[in-house]
C-alpha positions in Angstrom: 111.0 74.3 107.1 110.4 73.1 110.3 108.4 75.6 112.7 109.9 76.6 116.1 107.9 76.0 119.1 106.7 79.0 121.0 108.6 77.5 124.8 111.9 77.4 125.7 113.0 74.4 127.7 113.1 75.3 131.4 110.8 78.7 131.2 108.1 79.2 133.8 105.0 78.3 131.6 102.7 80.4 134.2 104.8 83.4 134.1 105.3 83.1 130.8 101.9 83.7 130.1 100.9 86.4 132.5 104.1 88.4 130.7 102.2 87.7 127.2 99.4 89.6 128.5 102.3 93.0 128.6 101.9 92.4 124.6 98.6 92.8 124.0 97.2 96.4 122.8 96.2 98.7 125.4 92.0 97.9 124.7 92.5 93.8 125.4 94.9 94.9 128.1 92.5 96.7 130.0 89.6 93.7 129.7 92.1 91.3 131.5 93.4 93.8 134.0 89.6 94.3 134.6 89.1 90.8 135.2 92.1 90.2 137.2 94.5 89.4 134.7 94.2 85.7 135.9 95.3 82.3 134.3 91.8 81.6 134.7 90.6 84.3 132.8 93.0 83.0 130.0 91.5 79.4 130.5 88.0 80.9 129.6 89.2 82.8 126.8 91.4 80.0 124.9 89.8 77.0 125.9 92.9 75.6 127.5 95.0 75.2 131.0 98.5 75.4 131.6 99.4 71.9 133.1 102.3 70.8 130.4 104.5 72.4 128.0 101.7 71.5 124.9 99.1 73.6 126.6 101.3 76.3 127.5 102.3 76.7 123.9 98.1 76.3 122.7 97.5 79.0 125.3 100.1 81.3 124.0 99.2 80.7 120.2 95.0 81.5 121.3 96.7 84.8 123.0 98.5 85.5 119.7 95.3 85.0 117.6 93.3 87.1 120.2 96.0 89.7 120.2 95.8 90.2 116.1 92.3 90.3 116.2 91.9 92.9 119.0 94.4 95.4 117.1 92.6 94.6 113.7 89.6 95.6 115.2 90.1 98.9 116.5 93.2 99.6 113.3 92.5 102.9 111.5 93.4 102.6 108.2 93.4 106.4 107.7 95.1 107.3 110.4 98.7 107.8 109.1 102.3 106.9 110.7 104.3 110.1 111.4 106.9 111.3 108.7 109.7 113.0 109.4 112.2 115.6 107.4 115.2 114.5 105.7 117.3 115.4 108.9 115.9 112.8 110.8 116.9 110.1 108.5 119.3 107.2 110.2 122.7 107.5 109.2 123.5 104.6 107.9 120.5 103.2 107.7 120.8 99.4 109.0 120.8 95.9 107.3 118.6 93.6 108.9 117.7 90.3 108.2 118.0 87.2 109.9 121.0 85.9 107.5 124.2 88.1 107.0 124.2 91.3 104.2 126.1 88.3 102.0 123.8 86.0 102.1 121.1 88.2 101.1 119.4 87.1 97.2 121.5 88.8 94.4 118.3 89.6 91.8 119.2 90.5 88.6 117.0 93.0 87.4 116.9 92.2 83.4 115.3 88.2 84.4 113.2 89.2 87.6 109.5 89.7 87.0 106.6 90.7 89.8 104.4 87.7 89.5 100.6 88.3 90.5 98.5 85.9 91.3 94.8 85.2 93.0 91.9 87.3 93.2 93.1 89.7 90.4 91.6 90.4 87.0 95.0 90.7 85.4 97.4 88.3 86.1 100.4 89.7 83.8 104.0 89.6 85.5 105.7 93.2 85.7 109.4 94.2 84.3 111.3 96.4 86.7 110.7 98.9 83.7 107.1 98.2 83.7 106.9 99.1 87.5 109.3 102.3 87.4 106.9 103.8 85.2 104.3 104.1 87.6 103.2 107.1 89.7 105.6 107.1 92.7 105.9 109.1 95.8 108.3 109.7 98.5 108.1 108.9 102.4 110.2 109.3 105.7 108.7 107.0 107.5 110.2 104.8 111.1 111.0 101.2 111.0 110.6 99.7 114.2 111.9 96.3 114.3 110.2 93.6 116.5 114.0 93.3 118.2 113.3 96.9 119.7 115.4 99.6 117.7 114.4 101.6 115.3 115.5 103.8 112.4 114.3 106.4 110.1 114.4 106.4 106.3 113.4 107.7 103.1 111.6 105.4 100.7 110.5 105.7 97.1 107.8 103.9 95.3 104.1 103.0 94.2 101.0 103.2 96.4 100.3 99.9 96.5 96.7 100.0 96.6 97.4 102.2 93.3 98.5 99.1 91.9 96.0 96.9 93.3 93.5 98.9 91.6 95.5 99.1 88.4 95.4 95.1 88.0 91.6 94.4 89.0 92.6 92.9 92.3 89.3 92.0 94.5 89.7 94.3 97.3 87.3 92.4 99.5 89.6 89.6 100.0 91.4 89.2 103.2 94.7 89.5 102.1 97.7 89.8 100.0 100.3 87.4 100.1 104.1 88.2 99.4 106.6 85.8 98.1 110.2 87.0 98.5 113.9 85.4 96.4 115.1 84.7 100.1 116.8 81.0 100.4 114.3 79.9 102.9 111.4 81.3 100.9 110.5 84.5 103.3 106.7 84.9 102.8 104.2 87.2 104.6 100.6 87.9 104.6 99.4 91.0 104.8 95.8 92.1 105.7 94.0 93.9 103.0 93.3 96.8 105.1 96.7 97.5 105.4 97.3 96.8 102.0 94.6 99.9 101.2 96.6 102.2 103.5 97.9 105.3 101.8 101.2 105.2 103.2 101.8 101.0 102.3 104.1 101.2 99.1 106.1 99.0 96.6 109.1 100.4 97.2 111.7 100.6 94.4 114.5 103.3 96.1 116.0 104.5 99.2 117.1 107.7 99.5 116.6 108.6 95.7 118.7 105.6 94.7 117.7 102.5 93.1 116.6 100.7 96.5 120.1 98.9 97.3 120.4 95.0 97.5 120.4 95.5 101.7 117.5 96.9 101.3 115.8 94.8 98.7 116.4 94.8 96.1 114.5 95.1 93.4 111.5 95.8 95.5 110.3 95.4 99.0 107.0 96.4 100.6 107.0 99.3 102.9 104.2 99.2 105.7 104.6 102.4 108.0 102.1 101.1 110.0 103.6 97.8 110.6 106.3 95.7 112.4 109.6 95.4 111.0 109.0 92.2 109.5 106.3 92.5 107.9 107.5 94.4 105.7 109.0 91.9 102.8 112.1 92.7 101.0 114.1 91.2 97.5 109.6 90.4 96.5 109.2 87.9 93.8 105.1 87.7 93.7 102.3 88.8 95.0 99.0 87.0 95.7 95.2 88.0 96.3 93.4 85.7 98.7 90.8 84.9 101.4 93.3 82.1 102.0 95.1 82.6 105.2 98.8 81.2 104.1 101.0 82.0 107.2 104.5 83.6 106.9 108.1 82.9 107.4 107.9 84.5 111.2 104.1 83.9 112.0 104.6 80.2 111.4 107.0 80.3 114.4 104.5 82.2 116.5 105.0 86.2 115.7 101.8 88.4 115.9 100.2 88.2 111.8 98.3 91.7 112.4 102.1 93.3 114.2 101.1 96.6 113.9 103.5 99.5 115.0 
């Protein structure tokens, strides 16, 4: 699939940048309002000036990069997203995808399998029975989507750094690559500290239900800590790397790291 550029025809490249700044996590914030918050300051920082649309979009890709390493840096990956009591939970709780709720991948549950891959010592694919029998716990956690709304839910499943343990994975790799049944072939990296958070889950229910195709079916990871989309649904495999491999949204210029 072909990647989408990061400018839109007829955008003020300059102002464009100086508004990616807004994005950037309070600490990296701070440095460039410290130093003026200048175009030149970007220059030194990315190697690049704005004088055509290419640079403009190399500048904005360094700020990107900069931007998920800066919140990497100072994420705590034992400080926990808030929960919230069953009261709180969004009524009905919203489909969202970038496709329509019927064009979302019907799994059938007696053929699918969770293939595992990479840095792993055991590379067995999981049933859906298989994966139902282990430990599970509940959370209501917040998804905040990257669109700006945001809804509360309650999810069901498998610490996933349970899991990781269970299968040998290599903990000191960088990340863990998901693989979802989406038509386009949805994929997303995730960084292996996040991985190891308490609250990241393979989530097999919503609201004490086998988790409904919307929601995706028959698994999707939950990352309380994350961004909307980095938190794959309808998961077909899983992969243990130091390999950076992109992902269906980071390839078109969304913040890897996207923490919430």
């Amino acid at each position: 699939m072909a990647k989408r550029p990061f400018l839109i025809p007829g955008v003020d490249k300059r102002l464009l940048i100086k508004d990616s700044i807004k994005t950037m996590p309070d600490v990296s914030r701070r440095r460039f309002i410290a130093g003026g918050a200048s175009l030149g300051a970007l220059t030194l920082l990315t190697g690049c000036d704005v004088v055509d649309s290419s640079s403009a979009e190399e500048m904005l890709k360094q700020v990107s990069k900069f931007n998920d390493a800066v919140q990497a840096f100072i994420f705590n990956p034992d400080a926990l997203a808030p929960t919230f009591p069953e009261s709180a939970i969004t009524k009905p709780f919203p489909f969202n995808a970038y496709y329509d709720l019927d064009d979302a991948p019907v799994v059938s549950a007696a053929d699918w399998k969770l293939e595992v891959r990479g840095l792993v010592d055991n590379k067995k694919s999981w049933t859906l029975d298989e994966l139902y029998k282990l430990p599970q716990v509940t959370q209501i956690t917040r998804h905040i989507c990257v669109e700006g709304w945001s809804a509360i839910g309650s999810w069901t499943g498998a610490p996933l750094r349970d899991f990781l343990k269970l299968i040998g994975a290599d903990t000191r790799a960088k990340y863990v690559w998901f693989q979802c049944a989406d038509k386009d072939g949805y994929n997303s990296p995730l960084d292996m500290r996040s991985a190891l958070h308490p609250q990241t889950q393979m989530t097999f229910k919503y609201a004490n239900e086998i988790l409904p195709r919307a929601y995706g079916f028959p698994m999707k990871i939950r990352v309380p800590t994350k961004l909307g989309f980095k938190n794959p649904k309808y998961v077909v495999s899983m992969e243990v790397t130091n390999d950076y491999k992109g992902g269906y949204w980071e390839d078109q210029g969304y913040n890897s790291f996207s923490g919430s």
